[in-house]
Phi, psi and omega in degrees: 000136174262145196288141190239127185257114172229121215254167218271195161293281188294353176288328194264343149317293158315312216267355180260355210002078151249183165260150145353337175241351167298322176284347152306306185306314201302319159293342167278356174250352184036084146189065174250167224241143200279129198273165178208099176311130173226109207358282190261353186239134187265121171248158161263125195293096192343283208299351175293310172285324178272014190259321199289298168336300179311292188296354174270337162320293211297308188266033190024022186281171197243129190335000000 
C-alpha cells in the first residue's frame, strides 16, 4: 500500500499562494485541483495537485 500525502484547504492555499475564496471560486467554476473527501473533512491529494499543476503548465493557463 502507498503512504498518500495529503494537504488541507489551507496548505494548499499557501502553497498556491491564493486566498481561500479564489479557491472557492475555482471550485465553483471547476477548475481547482481535485478533492478527497475523508468523512467530514476536504483534503488534497499532493501528487494530484502536482499533477493538476503540471497540466495548467502545460496548457499555459494561468493559476
Amino acid at each position: 500500500m502507498t503512504n498518500r500525502k495529503y494537504i488541507t484547504r489551507t496548505e494548499l492555499c499557501e502553497m498556491l499562494q491564493i486566498s481561500k475564496e479564489t479557491l472557492s471560486r475555482w471550485h465553483r467554476v471547476g477548475i481547482a485541483p481535485p478533492v478527497v473527501k475523508i468523512e467530514q473533512t476536504t483534503r488534497y491529494d499532493i501528487d494530484q495537485v502536482n499533477a493538476w499543476m503540471d497540466a495548467k503548465t502545460k496548457t499555459g493557463e494561468q493559476k
